[in-house]
N, C-alpha and C positions, 0 to 999 in steps of 0.2 A: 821267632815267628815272622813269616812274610806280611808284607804290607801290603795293602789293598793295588797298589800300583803293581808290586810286583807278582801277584796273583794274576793281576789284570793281562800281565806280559807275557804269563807263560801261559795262559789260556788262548790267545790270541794268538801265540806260534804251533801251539796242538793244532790250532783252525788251520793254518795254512799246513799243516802236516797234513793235515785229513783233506782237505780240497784237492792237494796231491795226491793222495789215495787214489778218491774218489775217482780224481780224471784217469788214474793210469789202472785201474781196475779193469779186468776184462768182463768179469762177471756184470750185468747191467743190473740184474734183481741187487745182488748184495752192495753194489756200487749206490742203488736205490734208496736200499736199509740204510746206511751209514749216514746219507744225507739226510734224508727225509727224523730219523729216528736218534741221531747222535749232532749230525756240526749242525742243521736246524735248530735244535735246541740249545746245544752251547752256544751259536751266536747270538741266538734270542738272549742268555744268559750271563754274557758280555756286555751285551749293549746294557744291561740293567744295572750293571756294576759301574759301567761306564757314568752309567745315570748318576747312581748312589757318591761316585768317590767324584761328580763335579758337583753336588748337592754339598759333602763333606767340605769341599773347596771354597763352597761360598758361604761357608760356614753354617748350613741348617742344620746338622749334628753340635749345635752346643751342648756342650758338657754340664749336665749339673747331677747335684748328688741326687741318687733314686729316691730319697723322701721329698727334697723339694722338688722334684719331676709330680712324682704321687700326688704331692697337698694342691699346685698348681690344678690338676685334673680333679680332684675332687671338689676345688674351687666351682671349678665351671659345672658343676652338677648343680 
């Protein structure tokens, strides 16, 4: 299984695949589609991973077993 970094890597070279597209498209509608409707959204969905794996980094994903994750929250009720 890939690691969040390395998901991260090959998401981010799809992006500059596609912005290559993009520019060398002759079509301007479907050159439109691609941006607006695909690398739009995957950059949006990079930068959010980007978020998550330096949140992972500074360690706000601690680990703990899902019943004491669970009693903790039911605590706070």
């Amino acid at each position: 299984m890939a690691t969040l970094k390395e998901i991260y890597a090959e998401l981010d070279a799809l992006i500059e695949e596609l912005e290559q597209y993009v520019e060398n498209e002759d079509n301007g509608t479907k050159a439109s589609d691609i941006q607006k409707n695909v690398l739009d959204r995957l950059e949006y969905a990079v930068n959010e991973l980007d978020t998550i794996i330096d949140d992972d980094n500074a360690g706000l994903y601690e680990e703990y077993g899902e019943d004491e994750f669970l009693e903790d929250s039911e605590d706070s009720w």
